[in-house]
N, C-alpha and C positions, 0 to 999 in steps of 0.2 A: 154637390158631391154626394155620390150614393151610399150604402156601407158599404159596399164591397170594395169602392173605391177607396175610403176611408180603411178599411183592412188592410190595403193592399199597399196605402201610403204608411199606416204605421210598420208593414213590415219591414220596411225599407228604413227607418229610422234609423237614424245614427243615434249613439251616445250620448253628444253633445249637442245634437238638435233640439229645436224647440219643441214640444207636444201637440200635435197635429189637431188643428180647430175646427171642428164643422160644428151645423147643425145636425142632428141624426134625423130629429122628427121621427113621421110615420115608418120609416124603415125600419127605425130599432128591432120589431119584433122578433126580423130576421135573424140576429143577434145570437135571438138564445139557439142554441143547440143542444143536442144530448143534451137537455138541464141545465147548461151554463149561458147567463147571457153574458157574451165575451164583452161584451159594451160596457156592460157595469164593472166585472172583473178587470178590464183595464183601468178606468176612472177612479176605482175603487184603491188599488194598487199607484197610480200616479199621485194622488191623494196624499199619500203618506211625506211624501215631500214637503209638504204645506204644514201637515199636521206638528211631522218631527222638529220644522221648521219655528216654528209658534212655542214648541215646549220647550224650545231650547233659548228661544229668543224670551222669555215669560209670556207671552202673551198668549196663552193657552192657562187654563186651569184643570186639564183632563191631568191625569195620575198618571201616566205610563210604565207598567211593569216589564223588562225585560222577559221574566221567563214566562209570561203568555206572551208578548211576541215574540218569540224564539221560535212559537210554535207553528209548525207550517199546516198543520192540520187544522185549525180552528176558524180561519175565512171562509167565507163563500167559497172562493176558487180552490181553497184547500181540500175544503169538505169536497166538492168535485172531483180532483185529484184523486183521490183516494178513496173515492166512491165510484158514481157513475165514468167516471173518469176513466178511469181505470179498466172499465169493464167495456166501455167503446172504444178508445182511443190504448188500452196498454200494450198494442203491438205494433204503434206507430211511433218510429223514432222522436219525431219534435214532441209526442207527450213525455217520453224522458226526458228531453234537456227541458222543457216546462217542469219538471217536477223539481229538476234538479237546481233549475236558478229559483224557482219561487223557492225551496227552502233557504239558498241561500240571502234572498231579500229578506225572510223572516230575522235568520241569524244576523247580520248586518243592520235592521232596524234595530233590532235589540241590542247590539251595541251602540249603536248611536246613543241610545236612552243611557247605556250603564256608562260610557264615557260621559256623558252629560251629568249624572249622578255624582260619578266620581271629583265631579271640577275638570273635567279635563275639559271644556267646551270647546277649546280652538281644534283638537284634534277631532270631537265629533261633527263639528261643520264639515272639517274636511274630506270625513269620510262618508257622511252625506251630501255633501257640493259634489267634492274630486273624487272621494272612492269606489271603495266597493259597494257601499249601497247606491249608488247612482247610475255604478254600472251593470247591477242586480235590476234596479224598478226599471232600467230601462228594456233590459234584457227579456224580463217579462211581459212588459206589454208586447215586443217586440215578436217575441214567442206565442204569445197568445193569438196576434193577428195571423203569424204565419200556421198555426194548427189551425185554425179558425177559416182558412181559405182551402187548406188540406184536405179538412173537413166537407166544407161546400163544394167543392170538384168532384 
């Protein structure tokens, strides 16, 4: 599977699908565009399932503060956003709805964390299993492949 093909499969992802596997290899390069390589900003962002996963379950020792992930400015793909981002892609519609799901994955991990804080833990699984951040991180990779092919054409 080449990356374009691998773009073009995660564009197509469902919600509830599983996270599309290849090897990338030699292709990746392809990847980066205007300054972002979409490879890592997806991988980077699907991640956080794992991560928030582990801090919630103990078996992480990282600190997670909500109000730096709140922030949708502060990632790689953020800082793109709102940088180079902006200045290529900000008259093409899927870079809004990118902007506009990535901050909400921002706001939604960060609950995840301050429900977890609070003792609420059943209800921050759920919202990182069943909710809105699952239907955020999927939203964004989802987003990302489809600017990302937008791009290439």
């Amino acid at each position: 599977m080449g990356l374009l093909d691998w773009f073009l499969e995660m564009s197509k992802a469902k919600p509830e699908a599983e996270p599309v596997k290849t090897e990338l290899g030699a292709v990746k390069d392809e990847a980066i565009v205007q300054g972002l390589d979409f490879v890592a900003a997806i991988e980077a962002h699907r991640k956080w399932k794992s991560r928030l996963s582990e801090y919630i379950d103990g078996a992480s020792t990282e600190e997670l503060d909500p109000a730096i992930i709140c922030q949708d400015d502060k990632c790689a793909l953020g800082k793109w956003i709102y940088g180079e981002g902006k200045t290529f892609c900000g008259h093409m519609p899927k870079y809004h709805k990118l902007k506009a799901d990535h901050a909400g994955f921002h706001v939604n991990a960060a609950e995840v964390v301050t429900l977890h804080k609070k003792g609420k833990t059943v209800e921050a699984k759920a919202l990182m299993l069943d909710g809105a951040f699952a239907k955020y991180s999927q939203t964004v990779q989802t987003e990302l492949s489809k600017l990302y092919m937008e791009m290439k054409s």
